[in-house]
C-alpha positions as CSV (number, residue, x, y, z in Angstrom):
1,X,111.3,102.4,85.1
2,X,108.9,103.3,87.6
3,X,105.3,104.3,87.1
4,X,102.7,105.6,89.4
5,X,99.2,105.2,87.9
6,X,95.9,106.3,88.7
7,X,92.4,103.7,88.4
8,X,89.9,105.4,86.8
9,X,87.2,106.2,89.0
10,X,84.7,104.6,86.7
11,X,83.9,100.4,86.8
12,X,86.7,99.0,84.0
13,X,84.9,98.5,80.4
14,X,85.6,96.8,77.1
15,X,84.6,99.0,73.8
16,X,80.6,98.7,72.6
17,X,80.1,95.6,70.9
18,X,82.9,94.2,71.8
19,X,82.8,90.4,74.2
20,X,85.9,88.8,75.7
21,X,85.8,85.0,77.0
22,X,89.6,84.6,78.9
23,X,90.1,80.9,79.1
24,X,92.4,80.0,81.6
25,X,95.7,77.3,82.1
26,X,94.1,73.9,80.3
27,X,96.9,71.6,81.1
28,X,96.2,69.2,78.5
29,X,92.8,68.2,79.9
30,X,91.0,68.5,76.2
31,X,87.7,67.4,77.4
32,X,87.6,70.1,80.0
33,X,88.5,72.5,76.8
34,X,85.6,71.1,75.0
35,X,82.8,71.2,77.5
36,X,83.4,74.6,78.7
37,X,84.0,76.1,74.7
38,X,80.2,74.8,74.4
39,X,79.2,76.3,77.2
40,X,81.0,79.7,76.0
41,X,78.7,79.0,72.9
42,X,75.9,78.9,75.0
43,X,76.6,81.7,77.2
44,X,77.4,83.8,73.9
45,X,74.4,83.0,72.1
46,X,71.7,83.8,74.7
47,X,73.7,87.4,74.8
48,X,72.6,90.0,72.5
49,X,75.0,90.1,69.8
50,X,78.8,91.3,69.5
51,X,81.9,90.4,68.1
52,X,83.5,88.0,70.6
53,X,87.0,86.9,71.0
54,X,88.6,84.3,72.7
55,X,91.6,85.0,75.0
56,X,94.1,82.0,76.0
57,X,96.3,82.7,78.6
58,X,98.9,80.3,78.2
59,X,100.0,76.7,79.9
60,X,97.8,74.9,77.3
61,X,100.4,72.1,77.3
62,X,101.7,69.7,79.9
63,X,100.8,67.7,83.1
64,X,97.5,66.3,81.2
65,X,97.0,63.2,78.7
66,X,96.5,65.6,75.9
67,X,99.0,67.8,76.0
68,X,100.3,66.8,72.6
69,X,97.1,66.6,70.9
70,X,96.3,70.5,72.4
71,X,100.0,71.8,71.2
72,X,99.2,70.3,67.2
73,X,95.6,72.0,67.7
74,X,96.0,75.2,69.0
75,X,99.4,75.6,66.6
76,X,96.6,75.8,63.9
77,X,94.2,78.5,65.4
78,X,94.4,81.1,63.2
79,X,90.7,82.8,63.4
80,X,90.9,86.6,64.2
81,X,88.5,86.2,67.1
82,X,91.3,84.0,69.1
83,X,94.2,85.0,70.9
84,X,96.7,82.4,72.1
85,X,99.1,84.1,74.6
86,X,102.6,82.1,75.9
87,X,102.8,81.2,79.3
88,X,105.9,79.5,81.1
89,X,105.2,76.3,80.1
90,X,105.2,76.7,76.7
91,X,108.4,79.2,76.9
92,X,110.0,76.1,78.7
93,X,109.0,73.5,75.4
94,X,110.7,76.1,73.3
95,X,114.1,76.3,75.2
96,X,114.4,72.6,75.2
97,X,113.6,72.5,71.7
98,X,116.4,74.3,71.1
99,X,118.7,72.3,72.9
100,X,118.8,73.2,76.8
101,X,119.8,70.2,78.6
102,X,119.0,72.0,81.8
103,X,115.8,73.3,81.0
104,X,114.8,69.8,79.9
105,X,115.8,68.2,83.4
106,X,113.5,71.0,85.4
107,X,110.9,70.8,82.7
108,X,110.4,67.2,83.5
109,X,109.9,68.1,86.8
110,X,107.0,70.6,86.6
111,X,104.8,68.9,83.7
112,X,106.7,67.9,80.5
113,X,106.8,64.2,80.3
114,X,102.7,63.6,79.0
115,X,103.5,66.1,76.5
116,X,106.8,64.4,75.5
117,X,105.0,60.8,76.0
118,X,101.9,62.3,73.4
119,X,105.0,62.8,70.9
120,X,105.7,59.6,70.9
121,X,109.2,60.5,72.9
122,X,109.5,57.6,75.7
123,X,111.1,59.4,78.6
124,X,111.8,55.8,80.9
125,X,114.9,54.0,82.0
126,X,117.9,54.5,83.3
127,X,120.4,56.5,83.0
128,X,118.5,59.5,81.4
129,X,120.0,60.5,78.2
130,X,119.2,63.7,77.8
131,X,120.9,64.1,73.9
132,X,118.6,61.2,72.9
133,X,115.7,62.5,74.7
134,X,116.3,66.1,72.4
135,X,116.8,63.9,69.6
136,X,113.5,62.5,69.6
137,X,111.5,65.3,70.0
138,X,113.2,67.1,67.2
139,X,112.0,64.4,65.0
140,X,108.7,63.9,66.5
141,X,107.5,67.6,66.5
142,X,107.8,69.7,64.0
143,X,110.0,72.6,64.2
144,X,107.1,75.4,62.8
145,X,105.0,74.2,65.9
146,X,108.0,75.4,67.7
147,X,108.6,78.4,66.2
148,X,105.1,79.4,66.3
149,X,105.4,78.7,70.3
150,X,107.9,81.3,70.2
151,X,106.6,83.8,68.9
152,X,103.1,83.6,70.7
153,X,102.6,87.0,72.4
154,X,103.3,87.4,76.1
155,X,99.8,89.9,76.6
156,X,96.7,91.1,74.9
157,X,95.2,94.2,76.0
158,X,91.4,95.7,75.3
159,X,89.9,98.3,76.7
160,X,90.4,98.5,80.5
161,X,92.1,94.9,80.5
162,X,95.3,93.5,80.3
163,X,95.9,89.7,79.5
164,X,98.5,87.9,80.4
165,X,100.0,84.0,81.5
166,X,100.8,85.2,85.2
167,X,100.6,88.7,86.5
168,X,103.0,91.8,85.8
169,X,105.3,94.0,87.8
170,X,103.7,96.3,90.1
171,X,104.8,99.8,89.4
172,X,106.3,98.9,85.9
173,X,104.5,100.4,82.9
174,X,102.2,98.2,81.2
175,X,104.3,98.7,77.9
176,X,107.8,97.9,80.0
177,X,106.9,95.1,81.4
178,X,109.8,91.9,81.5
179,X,108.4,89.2,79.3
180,X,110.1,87.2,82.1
181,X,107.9,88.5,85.0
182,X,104.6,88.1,82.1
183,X,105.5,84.2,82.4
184,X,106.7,83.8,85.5
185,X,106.0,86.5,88.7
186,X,104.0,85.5,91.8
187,X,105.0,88.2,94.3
188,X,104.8,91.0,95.0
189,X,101.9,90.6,91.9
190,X,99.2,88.6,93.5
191,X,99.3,90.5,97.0
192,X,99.7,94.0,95.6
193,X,96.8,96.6,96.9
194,X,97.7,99.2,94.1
195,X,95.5,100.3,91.0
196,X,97.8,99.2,88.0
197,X,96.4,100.8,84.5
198,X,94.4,98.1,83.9
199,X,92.9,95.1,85.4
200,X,95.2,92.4,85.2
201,X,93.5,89.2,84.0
202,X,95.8,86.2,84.4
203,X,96.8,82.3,85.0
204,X,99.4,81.1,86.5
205,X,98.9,81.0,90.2
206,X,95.5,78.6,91.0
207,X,92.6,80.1,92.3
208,X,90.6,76.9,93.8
209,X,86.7,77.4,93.7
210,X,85.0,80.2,92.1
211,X,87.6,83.1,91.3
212,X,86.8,86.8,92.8
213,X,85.9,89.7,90.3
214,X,86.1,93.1,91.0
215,X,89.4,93.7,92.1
216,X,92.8,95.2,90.1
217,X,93.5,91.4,89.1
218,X,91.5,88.8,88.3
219,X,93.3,84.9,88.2
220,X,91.4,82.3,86.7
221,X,93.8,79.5,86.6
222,X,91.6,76.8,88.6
223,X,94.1,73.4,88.8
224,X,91.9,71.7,85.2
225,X,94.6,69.1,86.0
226,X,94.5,69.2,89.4
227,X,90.8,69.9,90.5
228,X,88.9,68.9,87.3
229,X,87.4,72.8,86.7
230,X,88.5,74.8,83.9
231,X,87.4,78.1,83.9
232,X,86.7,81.2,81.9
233,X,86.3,84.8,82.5
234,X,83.2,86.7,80.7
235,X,83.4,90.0,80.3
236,X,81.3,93.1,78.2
237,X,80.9,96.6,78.8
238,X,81.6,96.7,82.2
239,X,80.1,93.2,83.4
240,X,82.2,90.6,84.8
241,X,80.8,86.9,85.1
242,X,82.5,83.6,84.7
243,X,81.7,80.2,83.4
244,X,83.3,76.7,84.3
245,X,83.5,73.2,83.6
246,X,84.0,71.4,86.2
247,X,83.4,67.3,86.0
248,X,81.4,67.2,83.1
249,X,79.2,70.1,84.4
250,X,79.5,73.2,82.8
251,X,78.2,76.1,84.9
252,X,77.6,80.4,85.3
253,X,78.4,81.7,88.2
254,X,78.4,85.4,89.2
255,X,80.7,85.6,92.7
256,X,80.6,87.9,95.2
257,X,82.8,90.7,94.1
258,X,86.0,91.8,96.1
């Protein structure tokens, strides 16, 4: 179905008292995760007070050394000021789970094998046996982790924001979106001009450097793997900031916006 939508004129706002940190793809670098939660804490606590919630946006698994340890931790967040949304690498974990040969082969490919090395799953030699491989990891990880992954929602929406792994479908209703396109869309998303309902607040594609605010999206995925900065999106009321760790230094910044 297609929807043309109006911006409001007004700069997009959360609800009073309300304080959103969007954490963006982690990738299995833990330490990263735990220098730039303590400078959230930091950030938060020199704010005046409000209730604040943390927003995951997906792809917390894979490519990094801790992939493993990250899927058993985040599998037992279960405080109502976190959200944990499902991005395309942890839809991928699921379908191989469940016993796609095919999606194991390309999810090899594009990150899988630390977090099937940090189950304990050796993934060397030759020829590849795929049915052993599936073996393993059904007996190494447990099958409620797995269902858990499933059922992790594809967006989180509050106030004038929408949350989600990697963009949406431009002229699609927010509510008709394909969880497909949530997990997985580049283009046209990232070069579209239009005003969608809300501002799209997303993973997914990297952003090297310091991320640009003020536009109808904002992508925070800075390569943690990659480039060694993880990042997180601060918002309340209508103010837009971010905060990074980036090697072993956390830091505020306040970008240009555009």
């Amino acid at each position: 179905m297609v929807f043309r939508s109006r911006r409001p004129a007004t700069e997009p706002c959360l609800p009073p008292g309300r304080r959103v940190y969007a954490i963006g793809d982690i990738h299995g670098e833990a330490d990263l995760l735990i220098r730039l939660l303590e400078a959230i804490r930091v950030d938060s606590h020199a704010r005046p007070p409000a209730a604040v919630t943390l927003v995951f946006l997906g792809d917390f698994i894979d490519r990094g050394k801790d992939s493993a340890t990250l899927l058993k931790v985040f599998s037992l967040a279960g405080d109502e000021g976190v959200k944990v949304l499902k991005g395309n690498h942890e839809a991928a974990l699921v379908d191989v789970y469940r016993g796609d040969e095919e999606a194991l082969a390309f999810w090899l490919q594009f990150g899988g094998r630390p977090t099937l090395e940090g189950l304990g799953v050796p993934v060397g030699g030759r020829p590849f046996d795929s049915a052993r491989t599936l073996a393993l990891l059904r007996s190494a990880l447990d099958g409620a982790i797995v269902d858990w992954l499933d059922r992790l929602p594809h967006s989180w929406s509050l106030g004038d924001y929408f949350f989600t792994h990697a963009g949406i479908r431009p002229r699609v209703r927010l509510t008709r979106q394909d969880p497909d396109d949530l997990l997985w869309i580049r283009e046209p998303f990232l070069s579209s001009k239009r005003r969608h309902e809300k501002v799209v607040v997303h993973g997914h594609t990297v952003e090297p450097g310091v991320p640009r605010l003020g536009g109808n999206r904002i992508g925070i995925d800075t390569g943690a793997h990659e480039t060694g900065c993880l990042t997180a999106l601060g918002l309340e009321d209508d103010a837009q900031w971010l905060v990074q760790a980036r090697d072993g230094r956390p830091r505020i910044v306040s970008p240009p916006l555009g």
